[in-house]
LUMRO-699874 format. One line per 8 residues: number of its first residue (from 1); their letters; for each residue x, y, z of C-alpha. Coordinates in steps of 0.1 Angstrom, whole numbers. Layout:
BEGIN
NUM> a> X:Y:Z ~ ...
% end
This chain:
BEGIN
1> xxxxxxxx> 459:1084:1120 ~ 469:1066:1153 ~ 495:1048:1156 ~ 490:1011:1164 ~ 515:984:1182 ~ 515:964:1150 ~ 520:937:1169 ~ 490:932:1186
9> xxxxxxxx> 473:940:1159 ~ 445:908:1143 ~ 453:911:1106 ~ 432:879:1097 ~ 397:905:1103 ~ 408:937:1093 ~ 407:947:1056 ~ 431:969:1046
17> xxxxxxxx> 431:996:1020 ~ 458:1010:999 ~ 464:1050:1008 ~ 442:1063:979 ~ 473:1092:969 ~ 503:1061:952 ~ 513:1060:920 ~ 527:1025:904
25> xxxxxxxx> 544:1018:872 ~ 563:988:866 ~ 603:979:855 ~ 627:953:846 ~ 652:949:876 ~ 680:924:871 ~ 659:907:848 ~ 629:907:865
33> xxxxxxxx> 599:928:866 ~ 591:948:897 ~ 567:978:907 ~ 576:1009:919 ~ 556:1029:942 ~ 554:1066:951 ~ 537:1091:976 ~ 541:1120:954
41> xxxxxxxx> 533:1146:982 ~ 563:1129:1002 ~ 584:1125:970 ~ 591:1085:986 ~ 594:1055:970 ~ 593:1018:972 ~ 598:989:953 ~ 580:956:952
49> xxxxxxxx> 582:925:934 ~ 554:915:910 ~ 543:889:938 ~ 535:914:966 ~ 523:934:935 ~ 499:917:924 ~ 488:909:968 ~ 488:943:974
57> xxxxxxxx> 462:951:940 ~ 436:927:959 ~ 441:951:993 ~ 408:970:981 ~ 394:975:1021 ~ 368:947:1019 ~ 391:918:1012 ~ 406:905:1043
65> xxxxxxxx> 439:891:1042 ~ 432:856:1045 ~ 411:861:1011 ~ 438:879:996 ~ 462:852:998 ~ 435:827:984 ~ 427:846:956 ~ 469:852:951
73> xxxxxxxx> 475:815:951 ~ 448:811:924 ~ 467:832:903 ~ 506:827:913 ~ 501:793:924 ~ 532:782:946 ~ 552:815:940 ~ 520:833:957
81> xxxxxxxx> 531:850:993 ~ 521:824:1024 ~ 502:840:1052 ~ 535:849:1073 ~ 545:866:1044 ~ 512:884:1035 ~ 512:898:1075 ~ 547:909:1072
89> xxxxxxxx> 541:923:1039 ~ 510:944:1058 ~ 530:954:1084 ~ 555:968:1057 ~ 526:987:1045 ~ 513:1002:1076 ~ 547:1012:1092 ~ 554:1030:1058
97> xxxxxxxx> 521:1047:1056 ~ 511:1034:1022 ~ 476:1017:1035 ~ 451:1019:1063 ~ 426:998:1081 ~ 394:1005:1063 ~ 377:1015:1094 ~ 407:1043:1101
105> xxxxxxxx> 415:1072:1079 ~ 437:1076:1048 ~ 471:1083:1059 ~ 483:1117:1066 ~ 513:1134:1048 ~ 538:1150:1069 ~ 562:1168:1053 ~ 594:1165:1078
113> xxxxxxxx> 589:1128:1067 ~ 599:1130:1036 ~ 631:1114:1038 ~ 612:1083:1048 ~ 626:1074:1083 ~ 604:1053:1105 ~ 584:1070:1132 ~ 595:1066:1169
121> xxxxxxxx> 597:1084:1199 ~ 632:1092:1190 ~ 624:1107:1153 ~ 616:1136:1162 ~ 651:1137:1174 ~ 664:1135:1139 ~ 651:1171:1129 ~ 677:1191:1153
129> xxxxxxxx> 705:1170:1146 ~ 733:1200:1152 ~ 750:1182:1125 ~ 728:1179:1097 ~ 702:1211:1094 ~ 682:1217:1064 ~ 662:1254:1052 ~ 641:1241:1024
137> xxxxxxxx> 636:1277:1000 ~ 603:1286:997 ~ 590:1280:959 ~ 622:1269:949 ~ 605:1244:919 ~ 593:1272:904 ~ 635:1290:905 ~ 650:1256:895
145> xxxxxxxx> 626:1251:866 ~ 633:1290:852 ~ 669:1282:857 ~ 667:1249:840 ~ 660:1267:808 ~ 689:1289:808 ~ 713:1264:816 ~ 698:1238:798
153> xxxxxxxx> 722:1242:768 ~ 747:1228:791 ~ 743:1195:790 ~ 737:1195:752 ~ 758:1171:729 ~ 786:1195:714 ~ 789:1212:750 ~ 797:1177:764
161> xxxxxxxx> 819:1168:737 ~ 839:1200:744 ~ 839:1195:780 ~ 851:1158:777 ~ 881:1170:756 ~ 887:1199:779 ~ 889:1177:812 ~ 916:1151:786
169> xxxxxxxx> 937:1184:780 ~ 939:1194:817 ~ 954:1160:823 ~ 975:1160:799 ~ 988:1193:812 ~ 987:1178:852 ~ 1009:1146:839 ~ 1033:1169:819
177> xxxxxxxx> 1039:1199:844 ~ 1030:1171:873 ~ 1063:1191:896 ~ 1052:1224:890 ~ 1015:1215:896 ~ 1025:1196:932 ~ 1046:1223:944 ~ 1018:1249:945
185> xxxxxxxx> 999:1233:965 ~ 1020:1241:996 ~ 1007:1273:1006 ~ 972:1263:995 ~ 959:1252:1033 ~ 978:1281:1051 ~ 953:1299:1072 ~ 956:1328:1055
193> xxxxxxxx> 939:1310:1025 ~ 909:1291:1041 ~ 886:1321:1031 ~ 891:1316:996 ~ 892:1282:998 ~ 855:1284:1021 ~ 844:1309:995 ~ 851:1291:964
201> xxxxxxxx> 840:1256:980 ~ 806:1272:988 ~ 803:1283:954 ~ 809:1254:933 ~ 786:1235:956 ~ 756:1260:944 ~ 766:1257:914 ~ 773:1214:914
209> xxxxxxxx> 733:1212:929 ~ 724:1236:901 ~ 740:1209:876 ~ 720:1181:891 ~ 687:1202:890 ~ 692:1211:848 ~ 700:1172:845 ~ 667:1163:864
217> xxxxxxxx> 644:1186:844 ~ 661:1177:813 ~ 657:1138:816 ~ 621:1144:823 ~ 622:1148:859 ~ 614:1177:884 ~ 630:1191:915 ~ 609:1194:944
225> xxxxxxxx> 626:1208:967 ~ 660:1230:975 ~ 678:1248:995 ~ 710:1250:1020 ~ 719:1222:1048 ~ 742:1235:1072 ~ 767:1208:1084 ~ 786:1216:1111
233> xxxxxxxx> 779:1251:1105 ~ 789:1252:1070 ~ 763:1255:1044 ~ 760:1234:1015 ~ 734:1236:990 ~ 712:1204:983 ~ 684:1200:956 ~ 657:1169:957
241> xxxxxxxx> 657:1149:925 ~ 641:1116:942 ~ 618:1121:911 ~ 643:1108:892 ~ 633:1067:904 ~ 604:1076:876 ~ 628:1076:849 ~ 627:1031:836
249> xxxxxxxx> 664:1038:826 ~ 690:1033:849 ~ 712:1055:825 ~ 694:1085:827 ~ 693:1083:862 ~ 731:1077:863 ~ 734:1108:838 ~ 720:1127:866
257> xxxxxxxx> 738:1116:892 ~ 771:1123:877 ~ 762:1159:863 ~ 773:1179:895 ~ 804:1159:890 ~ 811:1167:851 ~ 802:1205:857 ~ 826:1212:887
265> xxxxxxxx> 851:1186:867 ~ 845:1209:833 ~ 853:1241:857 ~ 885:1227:873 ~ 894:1216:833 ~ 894:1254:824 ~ 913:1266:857 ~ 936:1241:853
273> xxxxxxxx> 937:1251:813 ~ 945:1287:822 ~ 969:1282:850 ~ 993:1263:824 ~ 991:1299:806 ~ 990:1328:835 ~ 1020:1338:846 ~ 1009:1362:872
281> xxxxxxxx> 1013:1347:908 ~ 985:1359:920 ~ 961:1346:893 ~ 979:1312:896 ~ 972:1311:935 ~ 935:1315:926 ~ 934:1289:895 ~ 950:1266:919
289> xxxxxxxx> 927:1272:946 ~ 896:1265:920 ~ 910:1234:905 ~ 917:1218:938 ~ 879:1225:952 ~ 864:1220:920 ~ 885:1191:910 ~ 901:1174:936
297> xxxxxxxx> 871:1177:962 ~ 845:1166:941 ~ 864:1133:935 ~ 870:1126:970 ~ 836:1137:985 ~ 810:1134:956 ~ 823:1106:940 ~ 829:1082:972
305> xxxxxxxx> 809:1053:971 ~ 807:1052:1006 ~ 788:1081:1014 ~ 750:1089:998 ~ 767:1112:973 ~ 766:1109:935 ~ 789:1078:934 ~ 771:1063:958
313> xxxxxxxx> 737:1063:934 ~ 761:1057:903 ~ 771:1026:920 ~ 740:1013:930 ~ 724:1022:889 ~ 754:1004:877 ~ 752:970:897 ~ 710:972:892
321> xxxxxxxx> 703:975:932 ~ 688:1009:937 ~ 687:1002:974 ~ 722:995:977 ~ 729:1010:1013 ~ 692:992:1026 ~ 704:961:1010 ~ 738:966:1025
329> xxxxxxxx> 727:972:1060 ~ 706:943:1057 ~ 732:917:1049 ~ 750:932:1082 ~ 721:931:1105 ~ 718:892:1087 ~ 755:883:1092 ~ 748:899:1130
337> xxxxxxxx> 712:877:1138 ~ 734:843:1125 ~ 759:855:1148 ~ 735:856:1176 ~ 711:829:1169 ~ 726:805:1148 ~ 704:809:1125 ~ 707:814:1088
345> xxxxxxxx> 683:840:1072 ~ 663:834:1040 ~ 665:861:1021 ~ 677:856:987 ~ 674:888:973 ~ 703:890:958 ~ 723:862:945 ~ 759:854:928
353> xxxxxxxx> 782:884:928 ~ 761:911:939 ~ 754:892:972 ~ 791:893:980 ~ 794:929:966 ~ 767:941:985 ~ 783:925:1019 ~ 815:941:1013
361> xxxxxxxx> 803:972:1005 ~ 784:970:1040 ~ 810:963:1058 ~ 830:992:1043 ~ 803:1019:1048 ~ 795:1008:1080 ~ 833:1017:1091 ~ 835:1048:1070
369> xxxxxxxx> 805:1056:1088 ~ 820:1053:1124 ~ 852:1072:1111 ~ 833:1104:1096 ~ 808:1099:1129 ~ 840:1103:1148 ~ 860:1130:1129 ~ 826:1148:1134
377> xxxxxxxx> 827:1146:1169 ~ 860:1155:1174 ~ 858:1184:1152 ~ 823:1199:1170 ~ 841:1192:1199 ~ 870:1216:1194 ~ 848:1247:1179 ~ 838:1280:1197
385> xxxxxxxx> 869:1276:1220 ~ 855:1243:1235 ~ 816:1251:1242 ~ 818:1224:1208 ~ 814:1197:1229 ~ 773:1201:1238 ~ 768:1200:1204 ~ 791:1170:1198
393> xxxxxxxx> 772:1156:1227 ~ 736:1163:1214 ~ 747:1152:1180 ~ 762:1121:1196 ~ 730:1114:1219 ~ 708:1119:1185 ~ 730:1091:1168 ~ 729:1066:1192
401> xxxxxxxx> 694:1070:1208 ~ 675:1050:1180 ~ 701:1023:1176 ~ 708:1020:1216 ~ 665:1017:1216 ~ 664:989:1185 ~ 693:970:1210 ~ 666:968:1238
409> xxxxxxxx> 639:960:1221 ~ 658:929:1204 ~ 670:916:1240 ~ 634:921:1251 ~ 622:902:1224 ~ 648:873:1231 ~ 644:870:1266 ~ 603:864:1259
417> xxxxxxxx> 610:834:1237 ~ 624:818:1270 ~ 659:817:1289 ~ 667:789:1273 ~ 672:803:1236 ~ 686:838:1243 ~ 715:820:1264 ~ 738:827:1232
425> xxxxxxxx> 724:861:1221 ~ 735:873:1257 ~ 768:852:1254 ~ 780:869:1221 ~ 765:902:1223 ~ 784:906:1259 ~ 812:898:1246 ~ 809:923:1216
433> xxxxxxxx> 801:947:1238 ~ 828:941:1263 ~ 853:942:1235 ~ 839:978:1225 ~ 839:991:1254 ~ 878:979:1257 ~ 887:995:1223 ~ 868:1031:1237
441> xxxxxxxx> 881:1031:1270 ~ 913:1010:1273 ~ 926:1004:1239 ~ 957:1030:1236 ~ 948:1053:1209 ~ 981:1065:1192 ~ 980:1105:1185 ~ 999:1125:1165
449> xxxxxxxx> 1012:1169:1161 ~ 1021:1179:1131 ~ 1046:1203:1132 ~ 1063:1214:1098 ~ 1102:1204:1104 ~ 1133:1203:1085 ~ 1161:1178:1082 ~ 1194:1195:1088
457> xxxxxxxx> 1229:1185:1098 ~ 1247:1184:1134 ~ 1260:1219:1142 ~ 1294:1206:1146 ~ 1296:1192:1111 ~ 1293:1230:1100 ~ 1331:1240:1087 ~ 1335:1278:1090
465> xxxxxxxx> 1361:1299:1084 ~ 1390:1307:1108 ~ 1409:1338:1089 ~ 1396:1361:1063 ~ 1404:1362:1026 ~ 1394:1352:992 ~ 1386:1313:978 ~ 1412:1308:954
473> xxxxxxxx> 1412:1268:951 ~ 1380:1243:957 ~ 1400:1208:958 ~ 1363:1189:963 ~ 1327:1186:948 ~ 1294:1187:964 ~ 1288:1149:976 ~ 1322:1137:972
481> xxxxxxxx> 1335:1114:1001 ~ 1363:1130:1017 ~ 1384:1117:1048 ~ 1399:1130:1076 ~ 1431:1154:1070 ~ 1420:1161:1029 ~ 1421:1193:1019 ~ 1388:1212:1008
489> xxxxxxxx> 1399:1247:998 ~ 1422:1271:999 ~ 1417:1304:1007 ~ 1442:1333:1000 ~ 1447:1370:1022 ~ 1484:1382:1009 ~ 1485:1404:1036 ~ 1482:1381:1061
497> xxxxxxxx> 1510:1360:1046 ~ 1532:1391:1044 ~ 1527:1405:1076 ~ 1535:1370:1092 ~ 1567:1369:1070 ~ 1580:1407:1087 ~ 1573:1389:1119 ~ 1590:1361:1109
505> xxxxxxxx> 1622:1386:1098 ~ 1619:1409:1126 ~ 1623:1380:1152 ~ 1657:1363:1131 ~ 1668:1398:1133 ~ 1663:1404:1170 ~ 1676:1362:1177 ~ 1709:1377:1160
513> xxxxxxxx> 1709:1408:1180 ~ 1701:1387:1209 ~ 1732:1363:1201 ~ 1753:1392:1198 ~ 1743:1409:1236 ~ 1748:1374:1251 ~ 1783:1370:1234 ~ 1794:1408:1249
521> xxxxxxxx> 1776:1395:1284 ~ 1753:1427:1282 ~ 1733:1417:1308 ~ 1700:1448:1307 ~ 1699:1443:1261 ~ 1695:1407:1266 ~ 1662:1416:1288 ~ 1652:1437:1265
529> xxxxxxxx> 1655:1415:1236 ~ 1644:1385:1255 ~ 1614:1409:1260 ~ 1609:1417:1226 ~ 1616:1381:1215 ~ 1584:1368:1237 ~ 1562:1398:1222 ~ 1570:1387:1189
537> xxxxxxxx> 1564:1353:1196 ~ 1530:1363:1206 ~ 1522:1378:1181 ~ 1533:1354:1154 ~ 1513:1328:1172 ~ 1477:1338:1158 ~ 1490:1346:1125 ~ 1507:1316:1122
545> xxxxxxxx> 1471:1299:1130 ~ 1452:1328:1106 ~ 1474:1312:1078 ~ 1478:1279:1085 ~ 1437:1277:1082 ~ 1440:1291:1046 ~ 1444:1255:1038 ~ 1409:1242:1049
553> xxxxxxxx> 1411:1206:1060 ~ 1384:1183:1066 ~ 1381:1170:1102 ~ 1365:1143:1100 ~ 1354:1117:1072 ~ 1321:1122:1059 ~ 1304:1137:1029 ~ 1309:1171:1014
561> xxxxxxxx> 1273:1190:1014 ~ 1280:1219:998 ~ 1254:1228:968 ~ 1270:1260:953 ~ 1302:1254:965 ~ 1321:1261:927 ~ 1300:1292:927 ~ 1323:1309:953
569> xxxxxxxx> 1353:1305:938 ~ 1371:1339:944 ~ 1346:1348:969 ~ 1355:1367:996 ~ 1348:1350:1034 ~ 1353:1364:1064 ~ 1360:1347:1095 ~ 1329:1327:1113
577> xxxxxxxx> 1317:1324:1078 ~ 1299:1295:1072 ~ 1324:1273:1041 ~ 1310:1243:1037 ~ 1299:1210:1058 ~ 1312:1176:1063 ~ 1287:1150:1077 ~ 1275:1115:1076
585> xxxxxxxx> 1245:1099:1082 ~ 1246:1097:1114 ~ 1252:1135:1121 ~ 1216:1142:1108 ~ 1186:1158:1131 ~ 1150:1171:1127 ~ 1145:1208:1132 ~ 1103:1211:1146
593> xxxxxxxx> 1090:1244:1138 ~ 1064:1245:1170 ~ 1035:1264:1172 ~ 1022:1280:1205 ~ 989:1261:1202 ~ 1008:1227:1205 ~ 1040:1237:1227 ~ 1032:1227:1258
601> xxxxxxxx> 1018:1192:1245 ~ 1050:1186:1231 ~ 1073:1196:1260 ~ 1057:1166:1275 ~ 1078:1142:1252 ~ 1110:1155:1258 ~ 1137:1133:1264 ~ 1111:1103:1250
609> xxxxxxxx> 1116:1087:1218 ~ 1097:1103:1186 ~ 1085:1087:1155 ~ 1081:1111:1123 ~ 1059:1102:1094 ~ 1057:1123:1060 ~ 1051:1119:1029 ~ 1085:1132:1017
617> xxxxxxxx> 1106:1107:1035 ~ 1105:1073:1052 ~ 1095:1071:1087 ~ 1118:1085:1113 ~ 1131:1076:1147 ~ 1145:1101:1167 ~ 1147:1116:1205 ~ 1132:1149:1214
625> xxxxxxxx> 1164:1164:1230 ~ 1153:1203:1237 ~ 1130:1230:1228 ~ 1142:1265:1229 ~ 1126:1285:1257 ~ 1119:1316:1241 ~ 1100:1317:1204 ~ 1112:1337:1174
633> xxxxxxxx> 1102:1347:1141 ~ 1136:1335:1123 ~ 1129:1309:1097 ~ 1151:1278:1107 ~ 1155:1271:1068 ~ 1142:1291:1036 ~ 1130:1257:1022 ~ 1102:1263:1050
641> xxxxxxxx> 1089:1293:1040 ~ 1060:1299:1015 ~ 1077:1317:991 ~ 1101:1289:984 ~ 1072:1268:983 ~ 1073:1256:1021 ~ 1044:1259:1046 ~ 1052:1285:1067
649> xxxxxxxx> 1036:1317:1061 ~ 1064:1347:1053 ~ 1065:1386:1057 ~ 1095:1408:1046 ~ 1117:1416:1073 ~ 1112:1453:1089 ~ 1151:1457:1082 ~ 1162:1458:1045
657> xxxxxxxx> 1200:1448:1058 ~ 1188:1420:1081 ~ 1206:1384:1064 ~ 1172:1371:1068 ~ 1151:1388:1047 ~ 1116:1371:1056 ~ 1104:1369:1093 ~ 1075:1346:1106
665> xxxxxxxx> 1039:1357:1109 ~ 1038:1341:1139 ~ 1064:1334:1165 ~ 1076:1294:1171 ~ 1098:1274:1189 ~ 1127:1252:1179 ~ 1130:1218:1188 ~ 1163:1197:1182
673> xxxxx> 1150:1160:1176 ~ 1184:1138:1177 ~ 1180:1115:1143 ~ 1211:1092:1156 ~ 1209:1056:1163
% end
């Protein structure tokens, strides 16, 4: 059928026709009853009320429309539709293809509008959106209805009831072993893992659409259509169970919606079940792995209102408006046309609480839109080592063609009705605009590198030892307070002691000897004693300082950090060995474990002031005062490496006597951030 400009159309001589292929059955909506219709071929459906109902039954192809309104307000009386109404509702009907002019043909049915969006010149657009591709499988209502029956057991009652109680004993288990359970997941998004992670992910989807397909066909439904959509590149699996607006209870279309959920929320139960049991490593890695992407994932990403997921059509059954995000959008685009025109629209739709639910859930989508929309961009951007950015750039085109087309045509439209009235349309949408285009283009936009880092003390606070020997005495305690002159430990080497003390001996002995020269005026043995006087001297000088630093005192005032420090009791330390430290507050600093992919973007904030955000501490202030030139595999602290449950992926050392028995996978750099005020 041609397409007509609808609004040039006479609709007070033309009969139309309803499209001969819809189906209609009525419902109870928020008390009311209301007709649903469906083009079966197109699996799309609509709702009416049983005003434009009972209008729409008169649309036989030889009424005209000025007739069917006289013969509506014979029956409905002042609730029947007025003739504004009756030409929008035809309108309605044309631009949806669910009637016809007599004199044209029945509408035709084109599958690649299924999904119902209008027809434009941009629509066809829509189809090679890089971001969103779907590859229906061929005869897959014949597969989903084989597998139905095998799977239907499922969702019977006593495999419910088990699943229910399994999902309550995994959290039970998660709020009892809550540390143990948090402290796995730190090597869970190393690189090395994103396989598994992809693998399992891709899986569970299958197997989450699968769930949704046995629910359908078990509530009395039928799946149309599946196969995979590929977004961004990744494919997810998707199954069409539209026929589920058949079902007159909102409750077994709520039952469907939520199965994908319960199945991957059953699976992460068990995995969760048997991790608490394993205790191989390996096997716990994996369990982990499946209960975060079956568990975790399907709560963020399936059961988010905001998106056209599962808790998105759970919402909109529960509050009784099926067209939740149509409804939503149009409260927007109403709030937007009041801004413009001062104008209040009519539509009452929706009254009391759901009218202010509906707006705030618009409002809410609508910016979780525009942050996915971006994070999409940003990501396609940064794929195939930067040949992302065309598709970014198509995808982007694709989203804003239609909407940048709709903004014209309403700025036509207002400059037709006369300069006069689209003087504030022009006014406020400039100004919107001008205020977007400052937030894009001038607005700063804060950025941040996330670097994994460690919070150490001040190299100087770092007591080490000065002489060699074993700890015999530990006067303090990890975290005592200790001031300046206290004494820490004491340290014993006997030997050192007693070869001091023959030094000691040897030079009273040679002061007498010299004494005795000096009193007989032999001139060439006081030179040689004097001689051997100064030699001693010298050499009593270092042990003096070897012993006098088997007292270790504190030089400064500060904190003792020392963890195991009891443990070393009559431990033997060499000198340069590391004791204990010291330190205050304000001896702290960040150590930045860099990455070569961000290096050179953080040599650029040297010298600047940093702030550091995690969830482990309170944000930090601090100044980037160097990065080391050269890169190295040395871990900077053990606490960073995987096996200690850090994030920093570990190999054993080639060395078996290195002191650092794990080296980097990949090389970093060091950067010093002062932490002082």
């Amino acid at each position: 059928m041609a397409r007509r400009n609808l609004n040039t159309l006479d609709f007070t001589q033309q009969p139309l026709c309803l499209a001969g292929d819809l189906r209609y059955w009525p419902i109870h909506q928020r008390g009311e009853l209301v007709y649903r219709i469906e083009i079966p071929s197109l699996h799309r459906y609509f709702r009416v009320g049983y005003e434009e109902y009972l209008f729409l039954s008169l649309l036989d192809g030889q009424t005209t429309i000025p007739q069917a309104c006289g013969l509506a307000a014979a029956k409905l009386g002042s609730r029947a539709p007025s003739a504004a109404d009756a030409i929008t509702i035809c309108k309605w009907l044309l631009k949806n293809e669910l009637a016809c002019f007599s004199s044209d043909m029945q509408p035709s049915r084109e599958p690649h509008r299924a999904d119902g969006a209008a027809t434009t010149e941009w629509s066809w657009l829509r189809r090679f959106n890089p971001f969103w591709i779907k590859v229906p499988l061929p005869k897959s209502n014949a597969l989903m209805r084989s597998c139905s029956r095998l799977l239907n057991p499922v969702f019977s009652s006593a495999a419910i009831l088990l699943g229910m109680a399994l999902i309550a004993i995994a959290v039970c288990i998660v709020g009892l072993r809550w540390a143990d359970f948090s402290a796995s997941s730190a090597a869970l998004f190393l690189p090395n893992n994103w396989i598994g992670l992809f693998v399992a992910w891709v899986g569970l989807k299958v197997v989450h659409e699968m769930a949704h397909a046995v629910a359908c066909q078990r509530m009395g439904g039928e799946v149309s259509e599946a196969g995979i959509v590929f977004v961004l590149v990744a494919p997810l699996a998707y199954v069409d169970v539209s026929s589920c607006w058949r079902m007159n209870s909102r409750w077994s279309r709520i039952a469907v919606a939520s199965a994908g959920m319960y199945v991957e929320l059953v699976i992460a139960a068990a995995a969760l079940v048997m991790w608490s049991l394993t205790e191989s490593v390996a096997a716990k890695f994996i369990l982990y792995q499946l209960v975060i992407t079956a568990g975790l994932s399907t709560l963020v990403f399936n059961a988010n209102i905001l998106m056209r997921f599962d808790g998105y059509f759970i919402l909109a059954d529960l509050i009784d408006v099926p067209n939740l995000q149509s409804e939503a959008s149009l409260s927007i685009r109403n709030l937007l046309s009041r801004m413009l025109t001062g104008k209040r629209s009519t539509d009452r739709s929706l009254v009391s609480w759901r009218r202010y639910l509906v707006f705030a859930y618009g409002v809410a989508a609508l910016l979780w839109r525009v942050v996915v929309c971006v994070s999409l961009f940003i990501a396609a951007s940064t794929m195939f080592a930067g040949a992302g950015i065309v598709i970014a750039l198509v995808g982007l085109c694709i989203w804003l063609a239609s909407p940048i087309q709709s903004l014209f045509d309403t700025m036509r439209n207002l400059l037709q009705t006369g300069l006069t009235q689209s003087i504030r349309p022009l006014v406020v949408s400039s100004g919107l605009l001008a205020a977007a285009a400052w937030l894009v283009f001038f607005c700063p936009i804060p950025t941040a590198i996330s670097v994994p880092s460690v919070v150490d003390y001040l190299p100087e606070t770092s007591l080490r030892s000065r002489t060699s020997g074993f700890i015999r005495m530990v006067h303090v305690v990890d975290g005592q307070t200790v001031n300046r002159g206290d004494r820490l430990l004491t340290i014993e080497n006997r030997e050192l002691v007693t070869q001091l003390e023959e030094l000691e001996l040897t030079w009273q002995q040679n002061e007498i000897r010299l004494r005795q020269a000096t009193d007989m005026h032999d001139a060439s043995q006081q030179q040689i004693l004097r001689m051997n006087q100064a030699s001693l001297t010298q050499q009593m000088q270092p042990l003096r300082t070897q012993v006098a630093a088997l007292d270790v005192i504190s030089p400064r005032t500060g904190r003792v950090v020392a963890p195991a420090l009891a443990q070393r009791l009559g431990a033997y330390v060499a000198e340069g060995d590391a004791l204990l430290t010291v330190a205050s507050e304000a001896d702290k600093q960040l150590i930045a474990v860099i990455g070569e992919d961000v290096v050179d973007e953080v040599r650029g904030l040297l010298g600047q002031a940093v702030t550091m955000r995690s969830p482990c501490f309170p944000e930090l202030k601090g100044r980037l005062e160097r990065i080391e030139p050269r890169a190295t595999d040395r871990l900077p602290s053990a606490a960073l490496a995987a096996t200690a449950g850090g994030p920093l992926a570990v190999r054993p050392a080639n060395d078996p006597s290195d002191v650092d028995s794990w080296r980097l996978l990949d090389p970093v750099f060091r950067g010093r951030i002062d932490l002082s005020p």
